[in-house]
C-alpha positions as CSV (number, residue, x, y, z in Angstrom):
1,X,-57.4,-4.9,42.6
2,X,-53.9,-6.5,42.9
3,X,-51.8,-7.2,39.7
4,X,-52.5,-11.0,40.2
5,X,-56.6,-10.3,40.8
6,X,-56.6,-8.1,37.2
7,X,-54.5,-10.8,35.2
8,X,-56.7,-13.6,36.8
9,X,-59.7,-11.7,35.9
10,X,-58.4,-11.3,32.5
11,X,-57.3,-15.1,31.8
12,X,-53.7,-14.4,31.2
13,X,-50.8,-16.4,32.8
14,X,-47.3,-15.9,33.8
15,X,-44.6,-17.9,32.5
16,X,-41.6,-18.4,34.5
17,X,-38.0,-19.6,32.6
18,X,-35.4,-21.1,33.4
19,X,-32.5,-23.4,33.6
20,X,-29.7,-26.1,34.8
21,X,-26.4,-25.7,33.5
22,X,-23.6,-27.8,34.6
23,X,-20.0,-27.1,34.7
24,X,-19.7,-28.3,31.4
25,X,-21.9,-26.3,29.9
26,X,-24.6,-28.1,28.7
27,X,-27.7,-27.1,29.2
28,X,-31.3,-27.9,30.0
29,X,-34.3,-25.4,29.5
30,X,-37.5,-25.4,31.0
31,X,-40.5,-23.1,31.8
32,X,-44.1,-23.8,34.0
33,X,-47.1,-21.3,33.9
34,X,-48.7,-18.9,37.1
35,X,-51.9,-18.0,37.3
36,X,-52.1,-14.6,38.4
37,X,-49.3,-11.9,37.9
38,X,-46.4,-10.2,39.7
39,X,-46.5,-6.5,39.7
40,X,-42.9,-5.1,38.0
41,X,-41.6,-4.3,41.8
42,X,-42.8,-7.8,42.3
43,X,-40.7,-9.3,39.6
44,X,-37.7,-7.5,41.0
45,X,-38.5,-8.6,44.4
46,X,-38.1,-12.2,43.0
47,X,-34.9,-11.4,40.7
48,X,-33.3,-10.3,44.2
49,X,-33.8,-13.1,46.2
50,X,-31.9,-14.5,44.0
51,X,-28.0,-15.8,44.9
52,X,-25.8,-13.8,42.7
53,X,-29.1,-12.1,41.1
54,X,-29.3,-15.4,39.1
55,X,-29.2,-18.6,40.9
56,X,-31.7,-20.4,43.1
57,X,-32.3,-24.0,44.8
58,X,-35.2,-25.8,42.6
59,X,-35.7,-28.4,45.5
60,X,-35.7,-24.9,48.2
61,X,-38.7,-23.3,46.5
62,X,-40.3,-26.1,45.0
63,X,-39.7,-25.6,41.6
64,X,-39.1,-28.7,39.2
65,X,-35.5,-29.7,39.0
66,X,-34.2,-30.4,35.5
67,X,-31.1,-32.2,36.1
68,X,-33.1,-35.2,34.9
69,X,-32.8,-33.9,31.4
70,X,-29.1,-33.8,30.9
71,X,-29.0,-37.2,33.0
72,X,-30.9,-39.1,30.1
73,X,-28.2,-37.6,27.7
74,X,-25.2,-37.9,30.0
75,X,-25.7,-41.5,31.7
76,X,-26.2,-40.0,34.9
77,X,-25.3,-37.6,37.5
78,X,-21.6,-36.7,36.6
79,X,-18.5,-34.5,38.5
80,X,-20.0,-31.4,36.8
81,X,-23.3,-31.5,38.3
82,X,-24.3,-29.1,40.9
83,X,-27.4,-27.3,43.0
84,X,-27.9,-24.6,41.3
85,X,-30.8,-23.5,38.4
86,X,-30.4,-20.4,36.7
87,X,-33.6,-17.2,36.5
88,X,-33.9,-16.6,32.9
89,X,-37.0,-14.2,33.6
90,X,-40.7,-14.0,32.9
91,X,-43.0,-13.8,30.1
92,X,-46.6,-12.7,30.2
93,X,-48.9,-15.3,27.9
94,X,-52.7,-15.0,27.2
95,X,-53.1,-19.3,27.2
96,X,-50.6,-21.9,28.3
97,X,-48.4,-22.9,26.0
98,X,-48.4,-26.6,24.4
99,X,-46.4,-28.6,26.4
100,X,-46.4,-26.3,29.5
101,X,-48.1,-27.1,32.8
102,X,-49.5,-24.8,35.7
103,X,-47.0,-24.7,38.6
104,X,-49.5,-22.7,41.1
105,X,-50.1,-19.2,42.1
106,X,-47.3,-16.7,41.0
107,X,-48.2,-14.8,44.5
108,X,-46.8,-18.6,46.4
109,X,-44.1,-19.1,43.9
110,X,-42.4,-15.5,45.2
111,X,-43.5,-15.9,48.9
112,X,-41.1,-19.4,48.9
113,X,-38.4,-16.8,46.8
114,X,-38.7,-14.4,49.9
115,X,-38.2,-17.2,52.6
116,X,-35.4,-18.5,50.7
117,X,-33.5,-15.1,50.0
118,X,-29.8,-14.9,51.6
119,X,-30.2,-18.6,52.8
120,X,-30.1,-20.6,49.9
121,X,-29.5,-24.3,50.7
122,X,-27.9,-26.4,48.1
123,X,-27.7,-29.5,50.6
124,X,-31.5,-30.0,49.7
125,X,-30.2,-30.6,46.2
126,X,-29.0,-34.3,45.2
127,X,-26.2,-33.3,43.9
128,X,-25.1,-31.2,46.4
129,X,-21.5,-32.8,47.8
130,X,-19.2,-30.6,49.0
């Protein structure tokens, strides 16, 4: 039985954090369940597709962008925006927290990690301009 079949079977779900900050340094947090699991080689897999072992494209993997969030605070897209969300890491969690929604399967979520790794696109971002 995979790691993802035995936490299914056992009702838990992965959480996966993370976060935009801007140039300025303000932040915004945000996490999304997985049903299923990632082995710990798994988990490393993921955290090594990863551009400078911490940076990823929300748009290239299909993870929810949360520019959004500063924008209502800020006005608006600003100078210090860029492409790039930040890994904070994983948390196994028996329910869903309040507030949190089911992204999908943890087994897709690292499949669109390993497509992306060492070709990270920020164009797909909207506030890629260089």
């Amino acid at each position: 039985m995979s790691g993802e079949d035995a936490n299914t079977a056992g009702g838990g779900l992965l959480i996966f954090d993370y976060l935009y900050r801007d140039a300025s340094n303000y932040k915004a947090f945000g996490s999304f369940g997985l049903t299923g699991t990632l082995s710990d080689a798994e988990r490393s897999e993921l955290a090594a597709c990863l551009d400078g072992g911490e940076f990823f494209v929300a748009e290239q993997v299909g993870v929810p962008p949360l520019y959004a969030v500063l924008f209502e605070h800020g006005g608006g897209p600003s100078e210090d925006d860029h492409a790039w969300h930040m890994f904070e890491g994983f948390r196994d969690e028996a329910e869903l927290p309040d507030g949190l929604q089911v992204w999908g399967k943890a087994s897709v979520l690292l499949a669109a990690f390993r497509a992306a790794k060492g070709n990270w696109k920020p164009e797909l971002s909207p506030n890629f301009d260089w």
